[in-house]
VOGU-3710 file (C-alpha; in Angstrom, 3 decimals, decimal comma):
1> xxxxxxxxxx> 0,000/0,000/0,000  1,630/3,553/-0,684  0,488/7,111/0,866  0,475/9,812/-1,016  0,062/13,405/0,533  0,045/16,911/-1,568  -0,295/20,234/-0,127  -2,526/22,544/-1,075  -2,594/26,587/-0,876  -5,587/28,722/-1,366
11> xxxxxxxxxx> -5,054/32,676/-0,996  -6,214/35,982/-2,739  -4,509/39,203/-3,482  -5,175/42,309/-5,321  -2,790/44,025/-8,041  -3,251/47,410/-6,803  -5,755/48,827/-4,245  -9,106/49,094/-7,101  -8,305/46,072/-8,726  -10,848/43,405/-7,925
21> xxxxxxxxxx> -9,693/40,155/-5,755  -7,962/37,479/-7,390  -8,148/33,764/-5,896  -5,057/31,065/-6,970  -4,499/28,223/-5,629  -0,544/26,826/-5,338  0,295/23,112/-4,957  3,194/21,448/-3,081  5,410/18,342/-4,529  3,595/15,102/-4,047
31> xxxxxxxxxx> 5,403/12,424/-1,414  4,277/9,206/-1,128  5,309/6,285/1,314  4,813/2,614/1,101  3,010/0,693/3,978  2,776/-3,053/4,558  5,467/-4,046/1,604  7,675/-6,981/2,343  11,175/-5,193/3,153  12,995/-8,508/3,413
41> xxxxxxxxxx> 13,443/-11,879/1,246  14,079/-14,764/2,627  15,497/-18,111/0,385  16,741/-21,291/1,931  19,055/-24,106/0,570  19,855/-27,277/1,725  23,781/-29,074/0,722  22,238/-32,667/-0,327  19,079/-33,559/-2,167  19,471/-37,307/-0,765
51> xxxxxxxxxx> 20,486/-38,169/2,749  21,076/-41,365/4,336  21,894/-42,529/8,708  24,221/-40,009/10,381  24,817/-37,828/7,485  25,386/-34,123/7,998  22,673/-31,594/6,346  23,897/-28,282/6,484  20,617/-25,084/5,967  21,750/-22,391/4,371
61> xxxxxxxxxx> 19,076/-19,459/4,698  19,957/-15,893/3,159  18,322/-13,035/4,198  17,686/-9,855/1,788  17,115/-6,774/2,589  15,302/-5,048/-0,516  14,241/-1,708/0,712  16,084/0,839/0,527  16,547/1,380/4,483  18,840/-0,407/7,175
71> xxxxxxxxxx> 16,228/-2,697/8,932  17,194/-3,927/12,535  15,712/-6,304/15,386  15,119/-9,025/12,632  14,171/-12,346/14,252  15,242/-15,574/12,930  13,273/-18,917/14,202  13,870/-22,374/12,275  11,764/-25,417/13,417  14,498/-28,948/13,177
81> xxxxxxxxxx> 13,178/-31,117/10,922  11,689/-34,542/12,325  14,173/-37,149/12,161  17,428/-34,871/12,754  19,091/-33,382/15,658  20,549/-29,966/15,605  25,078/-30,251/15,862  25,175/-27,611/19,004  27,043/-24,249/17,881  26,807/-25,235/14,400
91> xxxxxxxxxx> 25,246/-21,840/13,641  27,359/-19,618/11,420  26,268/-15,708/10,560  28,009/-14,451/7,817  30,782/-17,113/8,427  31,296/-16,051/11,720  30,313/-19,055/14,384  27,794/-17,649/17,156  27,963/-19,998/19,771  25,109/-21,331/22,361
101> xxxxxxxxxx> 22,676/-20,135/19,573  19,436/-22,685/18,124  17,465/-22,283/15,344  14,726/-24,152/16,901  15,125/-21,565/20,112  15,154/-18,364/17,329  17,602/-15,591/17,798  17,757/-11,444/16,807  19,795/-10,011/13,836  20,558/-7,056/14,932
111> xxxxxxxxxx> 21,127/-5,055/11,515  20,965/-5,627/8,043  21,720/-2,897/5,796  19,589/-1,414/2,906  20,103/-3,767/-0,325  22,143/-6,605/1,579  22,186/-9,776/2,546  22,431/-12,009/5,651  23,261/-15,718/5,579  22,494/-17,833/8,238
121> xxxxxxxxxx> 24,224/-21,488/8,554  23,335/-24,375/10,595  24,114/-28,174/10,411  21,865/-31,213/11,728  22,755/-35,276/11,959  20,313/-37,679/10,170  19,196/-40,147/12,678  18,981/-43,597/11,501  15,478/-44,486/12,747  14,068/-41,756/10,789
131> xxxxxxxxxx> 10,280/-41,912/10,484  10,026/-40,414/6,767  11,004/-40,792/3,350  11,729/-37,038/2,434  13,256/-34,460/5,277  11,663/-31,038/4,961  12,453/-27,801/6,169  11,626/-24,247/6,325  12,835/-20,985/7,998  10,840/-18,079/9,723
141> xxxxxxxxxx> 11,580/-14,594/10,151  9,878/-11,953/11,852  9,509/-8,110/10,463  7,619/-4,627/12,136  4,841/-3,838/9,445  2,865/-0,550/9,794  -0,882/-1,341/9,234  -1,937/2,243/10,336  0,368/4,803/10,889  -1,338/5,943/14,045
151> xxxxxxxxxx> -0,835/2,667/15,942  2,430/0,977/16,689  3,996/-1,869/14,303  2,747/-5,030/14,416  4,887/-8,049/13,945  4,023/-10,484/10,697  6,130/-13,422/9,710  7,935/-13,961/6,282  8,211/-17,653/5,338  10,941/-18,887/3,588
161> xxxxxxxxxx> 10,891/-21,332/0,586  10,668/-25,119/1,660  13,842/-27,349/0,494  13,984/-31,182/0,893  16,133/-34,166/1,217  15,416/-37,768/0,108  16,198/-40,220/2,771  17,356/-43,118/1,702  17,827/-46,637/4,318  20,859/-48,008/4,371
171> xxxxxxxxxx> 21,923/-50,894/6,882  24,693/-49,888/9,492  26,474/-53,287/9,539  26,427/-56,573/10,246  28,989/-59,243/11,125  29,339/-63,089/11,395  32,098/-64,304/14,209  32,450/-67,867/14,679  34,545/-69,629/18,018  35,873/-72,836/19,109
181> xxxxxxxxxx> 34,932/-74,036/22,540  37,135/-76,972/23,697  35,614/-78,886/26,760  37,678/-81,653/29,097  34,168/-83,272/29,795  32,450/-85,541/27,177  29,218/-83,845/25,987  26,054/-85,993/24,634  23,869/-83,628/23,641  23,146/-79,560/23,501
191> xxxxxxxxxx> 19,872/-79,174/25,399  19,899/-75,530/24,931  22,076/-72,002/25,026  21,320/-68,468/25,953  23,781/-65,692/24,117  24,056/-61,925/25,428  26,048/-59,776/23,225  27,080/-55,831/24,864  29,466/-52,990/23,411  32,069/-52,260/25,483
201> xxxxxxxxxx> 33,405/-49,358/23,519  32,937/-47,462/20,164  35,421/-44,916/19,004  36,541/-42,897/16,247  40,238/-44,301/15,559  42,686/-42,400/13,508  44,151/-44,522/10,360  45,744/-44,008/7,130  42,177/-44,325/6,021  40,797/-41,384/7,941
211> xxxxxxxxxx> 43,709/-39,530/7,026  42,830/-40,225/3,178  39,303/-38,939/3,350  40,151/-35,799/5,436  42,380/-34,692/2,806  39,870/-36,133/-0,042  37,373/-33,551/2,067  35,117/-37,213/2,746  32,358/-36,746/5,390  33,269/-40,446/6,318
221> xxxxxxxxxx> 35,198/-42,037/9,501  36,752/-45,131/10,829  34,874/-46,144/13,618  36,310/-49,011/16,112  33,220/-50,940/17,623  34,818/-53,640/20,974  32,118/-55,406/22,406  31,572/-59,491/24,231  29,900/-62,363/23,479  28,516/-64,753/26,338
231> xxxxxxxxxx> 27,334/-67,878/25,809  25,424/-69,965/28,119  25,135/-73,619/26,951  22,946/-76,426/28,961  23,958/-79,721/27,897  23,790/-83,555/29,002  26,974/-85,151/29,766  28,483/-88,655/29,679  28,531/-88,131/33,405  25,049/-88,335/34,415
241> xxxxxxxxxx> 25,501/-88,264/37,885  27,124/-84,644/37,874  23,660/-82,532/37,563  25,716/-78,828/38,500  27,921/-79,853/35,723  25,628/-79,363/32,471  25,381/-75,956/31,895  28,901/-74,046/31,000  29,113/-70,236/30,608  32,327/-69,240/28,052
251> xxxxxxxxxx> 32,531/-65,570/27,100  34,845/-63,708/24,079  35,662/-60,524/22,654  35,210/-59,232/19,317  35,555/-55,402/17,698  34,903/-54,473/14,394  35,800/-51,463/12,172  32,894/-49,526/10,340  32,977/-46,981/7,753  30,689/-44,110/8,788
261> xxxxxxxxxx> 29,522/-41,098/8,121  31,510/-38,105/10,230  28,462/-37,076/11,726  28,696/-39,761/13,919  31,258/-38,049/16,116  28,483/-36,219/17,200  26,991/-39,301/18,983  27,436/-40,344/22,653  29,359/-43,740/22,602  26,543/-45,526/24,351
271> xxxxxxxxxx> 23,999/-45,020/21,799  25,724/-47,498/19,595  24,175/-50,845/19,962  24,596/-54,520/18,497  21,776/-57,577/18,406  21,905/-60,573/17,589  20,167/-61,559/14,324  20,594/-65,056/15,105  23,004/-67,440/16,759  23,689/-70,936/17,039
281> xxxxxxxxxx> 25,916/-73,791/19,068  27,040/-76,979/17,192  28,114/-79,980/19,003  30,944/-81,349/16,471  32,173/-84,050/19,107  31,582/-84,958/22,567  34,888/-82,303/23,463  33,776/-79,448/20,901  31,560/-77,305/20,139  31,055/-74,784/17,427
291> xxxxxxxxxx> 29,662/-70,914/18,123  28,300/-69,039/15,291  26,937/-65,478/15,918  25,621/-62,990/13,576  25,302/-59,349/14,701  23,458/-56,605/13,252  25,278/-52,992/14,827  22,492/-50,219/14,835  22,282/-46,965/16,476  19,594/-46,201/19,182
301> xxxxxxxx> 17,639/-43,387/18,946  18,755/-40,941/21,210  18,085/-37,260/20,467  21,313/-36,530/23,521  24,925/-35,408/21,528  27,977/-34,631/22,495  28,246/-30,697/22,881  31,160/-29,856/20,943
//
């Protein structure tokens, strides 16, 4: 909407003292001002069209300011899309890192000069168990619009465009470890066996791999995963007076190294976790038997991280 406002001057005068009256009218320059007109733009961009488990998206939002006056007390407000969690003082203004700042919390931009530009940065982790096929995402920003020039401003929000990233399932890893256990006692028959399988550790290791993709610019890591296997076997023995004697307990290591995305570092240690997909103990003789184990590593959904 634009104002426009004229003076105008009516007056009358004489030539000379008999002359009769004359009546003119004189006119001002005409001003106008425009009210209610969307002073700022706002676009957004997302780094990756697809996405897959622990990936990094990083929002790009730029802010332009298309009148032709410095506008200040801007307020930026970003909602995290479902199925990420926000990297803590990931957010970048202008390139410069503001720390203890959330999009999802919203936060002021103090001044953006008349035909400029503001770009806000932020990175989030895909989580693995995420619930939809497509991440989407849009940003907020709130301006002062005049809707009557005799009342004060009145806030109104400017949506940004909405970008989107396909999410695509990929399976973390699984592993097969077989082990020998060797008894002194003469077994008959497995009756049946109970198997527990815990991490002990998980940790980002550095190797000539890592190395390799950090100067490659890779968003993937080595990750070292150390966990044990205990087996709990009942069984019927050639000595069938010895009831306290059928049921053994033997218990291994194992540790495996994954290929992950970086964003992983991001991730508390114990949200890493490992089931069994299925298991099974073979008696090959009466003084061996055969372990076979197959584990399926998977991360928990947690929405805790690290700070960094």
């Amino acid at each position: 909407m634009r104002v426009v406002n004229e003076c105008r001057v009516d007056f009358k005068y004489r030539l000379t003292e008999d002359s009769p009256l004359v009546t003119r009218t004189n006119f001002s320059n005409v001003v106008s001002t425009e009210i209610v007109k969307d002073m700022l733009h706002v676009e957004k961009f997302v780094d990756k069209k697809c996405t897959y488990a622990f990936d990094i998206l990083t929002y790009s939002i730029v802010i332009t300011n298309t009148s032709n006056f410095t506008i200040t007390n801007v307020f930026f407000k970003d909602k995290i899309p479902k199925g990420t969690v926000f990297i803590e003082n990931s957010v970048k203004v202008d390139d410069i890192k503001k720390r203890c700042l959330r999009p999802d919390s919203g936060f002021y931009i103090n001044k953006i000069k008349y035909r400029s530009s503001v770009i806000i940065r932020f990175k989030v982790i895909v989580l693995p168990q995420c619930f939809t096929q497509t991440i989407t995402n849009f940003s907020t920003i709130q301006q002062n619009h005049i809707l009557n020039i005799e009342e004060e401003p009145v806030k109104l929000n400017i949506d940004s465009n909405i970008v989107s990233s396909e999410f695509q399932r990929k399976v973390f890893k699984q592993i097969n470890i077989c082990e020998n256990i060797r008894l002194k006692k003469d077994i008959v028959k497995i009756l049946k066996y109970e198997v527990n399988v815990k991490v002990l550790k998980s940790k980002i290791v550095d190797s000539p791999i890592n190395r390799i993709n950090q100067k490659n610019k890779s968003n993937m890591c080595n990750l070292v995963v150390i966990g044990s296997i205990d087996y709990k076997i009942h069984f019927l023995s050639e000595n069938k007076q010895n009831n306290n004697a059928n049921m053994i307990r033997y218990q291994f290591g194992f540790s495996s190294y994954l290929m992950t995305p970086i964003g992983i570092a991001y991730i508390k240690n114990e949200n890493i976790k490992v089931n069994v997909n299925y298991a099974s103990a073979n008696l090959i003789n009466k003084n061996l038997i055969v372990t076979s184990t197959n584990l399926y590593m998977y991360f928990e959904n947690n929405l805790n991280t690290n700070k960094k």
